[in-house]
C-alpha positions as CSV (number, residue, x, y, z in Angstrom):
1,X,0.0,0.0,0.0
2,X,1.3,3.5,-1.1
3,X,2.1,6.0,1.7
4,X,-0.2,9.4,1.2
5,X,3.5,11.2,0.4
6,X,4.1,8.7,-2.3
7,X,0.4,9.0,-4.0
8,X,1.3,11.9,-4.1
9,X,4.2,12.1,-6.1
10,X,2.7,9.4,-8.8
11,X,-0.7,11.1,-9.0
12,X,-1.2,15.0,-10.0
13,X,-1.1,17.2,-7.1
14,X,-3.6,19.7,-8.8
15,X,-5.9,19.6,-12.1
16,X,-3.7,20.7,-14.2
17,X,-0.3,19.2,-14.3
18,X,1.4,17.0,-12.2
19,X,3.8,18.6,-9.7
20,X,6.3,16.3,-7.2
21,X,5.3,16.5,-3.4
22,X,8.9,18.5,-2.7
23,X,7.6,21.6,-5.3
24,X,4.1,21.4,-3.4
25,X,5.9,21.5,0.0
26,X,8.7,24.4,-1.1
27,X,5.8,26.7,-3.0
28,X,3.6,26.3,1.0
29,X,6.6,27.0,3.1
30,X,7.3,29.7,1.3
31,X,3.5,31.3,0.7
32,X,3.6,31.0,4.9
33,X,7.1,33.3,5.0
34,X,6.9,36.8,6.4
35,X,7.2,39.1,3.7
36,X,10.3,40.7,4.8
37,X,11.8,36.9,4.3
38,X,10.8,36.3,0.8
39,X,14.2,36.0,-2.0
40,X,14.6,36.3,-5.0
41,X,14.9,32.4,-5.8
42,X,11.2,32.7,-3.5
43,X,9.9,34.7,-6.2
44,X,11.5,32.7,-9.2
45,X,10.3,29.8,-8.1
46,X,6.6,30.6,-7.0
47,X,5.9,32.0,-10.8
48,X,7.2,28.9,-12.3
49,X,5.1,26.7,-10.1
50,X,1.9,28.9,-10.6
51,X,3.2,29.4,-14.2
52,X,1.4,27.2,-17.1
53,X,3.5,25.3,-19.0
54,X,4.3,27.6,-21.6
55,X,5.3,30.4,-19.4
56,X,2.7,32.2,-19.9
57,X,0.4,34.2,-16.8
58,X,-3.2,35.1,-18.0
59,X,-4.4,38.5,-16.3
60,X,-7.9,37.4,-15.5
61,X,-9.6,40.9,-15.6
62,X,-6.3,42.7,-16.6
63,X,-7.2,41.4,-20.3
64,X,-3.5,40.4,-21.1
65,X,-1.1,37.8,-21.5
66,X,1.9,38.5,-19.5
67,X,5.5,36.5,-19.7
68,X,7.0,34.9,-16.5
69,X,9.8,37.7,-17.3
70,X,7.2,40.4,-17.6
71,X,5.4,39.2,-13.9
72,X,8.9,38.1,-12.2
73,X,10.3,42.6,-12.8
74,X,6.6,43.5,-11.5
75,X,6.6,41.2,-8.3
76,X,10.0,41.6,-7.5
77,X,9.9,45.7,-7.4
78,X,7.0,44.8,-5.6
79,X,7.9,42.8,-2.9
80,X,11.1,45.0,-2.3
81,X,9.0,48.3,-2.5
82,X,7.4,46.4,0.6
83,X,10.6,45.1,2.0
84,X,11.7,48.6,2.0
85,X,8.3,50.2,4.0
86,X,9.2,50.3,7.9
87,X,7.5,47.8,10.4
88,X,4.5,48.0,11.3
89,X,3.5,49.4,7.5
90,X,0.9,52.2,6.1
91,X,-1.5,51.3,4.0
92,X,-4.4,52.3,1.6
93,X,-7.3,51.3,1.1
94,X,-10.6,53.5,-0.8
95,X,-14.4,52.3,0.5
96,X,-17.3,52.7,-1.7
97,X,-19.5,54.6,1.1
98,X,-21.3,57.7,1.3
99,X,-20.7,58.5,4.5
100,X,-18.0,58.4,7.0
101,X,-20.1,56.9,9.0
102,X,-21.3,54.0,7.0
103,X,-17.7,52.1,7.2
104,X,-17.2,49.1,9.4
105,X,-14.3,50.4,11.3
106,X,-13.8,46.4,12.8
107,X,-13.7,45.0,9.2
108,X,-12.3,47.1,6.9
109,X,-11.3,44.2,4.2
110,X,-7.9,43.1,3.6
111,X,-7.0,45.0,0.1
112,X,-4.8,47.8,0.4
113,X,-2.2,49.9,-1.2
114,X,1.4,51.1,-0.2
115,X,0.3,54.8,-0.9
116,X,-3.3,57.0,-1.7
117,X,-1.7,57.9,-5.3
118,X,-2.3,54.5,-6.2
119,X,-5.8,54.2,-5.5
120,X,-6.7,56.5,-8.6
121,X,-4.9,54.0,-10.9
122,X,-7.6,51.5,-9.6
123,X,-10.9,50.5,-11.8
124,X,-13.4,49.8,-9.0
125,X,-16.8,51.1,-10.7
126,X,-16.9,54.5,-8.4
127,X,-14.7,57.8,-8.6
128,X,-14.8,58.8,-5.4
129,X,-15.2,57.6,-2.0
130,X,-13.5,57.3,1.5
131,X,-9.7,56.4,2.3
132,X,-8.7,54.8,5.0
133,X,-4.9,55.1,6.5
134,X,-4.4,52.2,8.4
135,X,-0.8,50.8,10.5
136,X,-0.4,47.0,10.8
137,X,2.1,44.3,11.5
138,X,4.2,43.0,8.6
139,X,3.4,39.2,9.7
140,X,-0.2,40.4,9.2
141,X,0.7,40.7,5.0
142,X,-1.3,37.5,3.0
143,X,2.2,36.2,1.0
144,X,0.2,33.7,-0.5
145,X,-2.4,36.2,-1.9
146,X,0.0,38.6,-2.6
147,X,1.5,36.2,-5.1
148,X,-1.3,35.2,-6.7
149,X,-3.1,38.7,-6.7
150,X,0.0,40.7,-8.3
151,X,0.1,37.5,-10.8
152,X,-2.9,38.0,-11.6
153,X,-3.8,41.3,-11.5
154,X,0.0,42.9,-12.1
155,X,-1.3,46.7,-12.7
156,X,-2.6,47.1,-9.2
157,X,0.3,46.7,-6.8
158,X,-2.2,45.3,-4.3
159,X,-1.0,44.4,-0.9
160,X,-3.1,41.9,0.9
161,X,-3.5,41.2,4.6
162,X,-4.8,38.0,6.6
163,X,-8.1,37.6,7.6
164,X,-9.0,39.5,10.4
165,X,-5.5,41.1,11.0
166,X,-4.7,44.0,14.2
167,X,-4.3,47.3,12.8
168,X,-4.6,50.4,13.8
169,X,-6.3,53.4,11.9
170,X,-4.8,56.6,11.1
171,X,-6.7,58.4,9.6
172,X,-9.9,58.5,7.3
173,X,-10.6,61.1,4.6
174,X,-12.8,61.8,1.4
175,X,-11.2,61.3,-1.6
């Protein structure tokens, strides 16, 4: 009988190509790394395991085909752009309210930006709305979401945060 470890390795580990236990195990210890601990061989290595075989990166809603060289320059000025930000971090992040009063100041969502500038660059359906400031905890940063968002969606510099992460607002303004 077959251990689970070596079913593993003879069967597909996803859908849509088969993939050795070791790259499964690599790509999860490194989509659990603080942010401030991700490499460059981190970053090489989680496009080509999330790349298809071609090396080719659909933009689901970005409408484009992007190469692994194309997406490996975006995530890695990225990632050291965040690197670079002082712990805890500021961050961004625009709310489609009228009214100061009608955001959830205990769950504020976990998408954000490194700076307010950016938020104008974003296609969200509404042109104006409220900005939040917010401090938080590096460890609180969503590494595997942060690959797979910027992968997919390369044009928005998103930075993502855990589920219900600690953070402190700053400040809250019309935009």
């Amino acid at each position: 009988m077959k251990t689970f470890k070596e079913f593993l390795n003879e069967e597909s580990i996803n859908e849509w190509r088969d993939v050795p236990i070791e790259s499964f195990e690599r790509y999860h210890s490194i989509k659990t790394k603080n942010i401030d601990d991700i490499t460059l061989e981190d970053i090489k290595f989680v496009l080509n395991y999330l790349a298809d075989e071609e090396g080719l990166i659909m933009g689901e809603f970005v409408g484009g085909v992007y190469t692994k060289s194309d997406i490996l320059k975006h995530l890695l000025s990225h990632f050291k752009n965040i690197q670079n930000e002082p712990n805890p971090i500021t961050l961004f992040r625009i709310l489609n309210v009228s009214s100061k009063n009608d955001i959830n100041l205990k769950r504020l969502g976990k998408h954000y930006q490194l700076s307010d500038m950016n938020l104008g660059n974003l296609d969200l359906g509404f042109s104006n709305g409220w900005v939040v400031k917010i401090e938080t905890d590096k460890s609180n940063i969503n590494v595997d979401f942060m690959f797979k968002t910027n992968i997919g969606y390369p044009n928005e510099f998103e930075v993502t945060l855990k589920d219900y992460s600690d953070y402190k607002i700053l400040d809250i303004y019309e935009k």
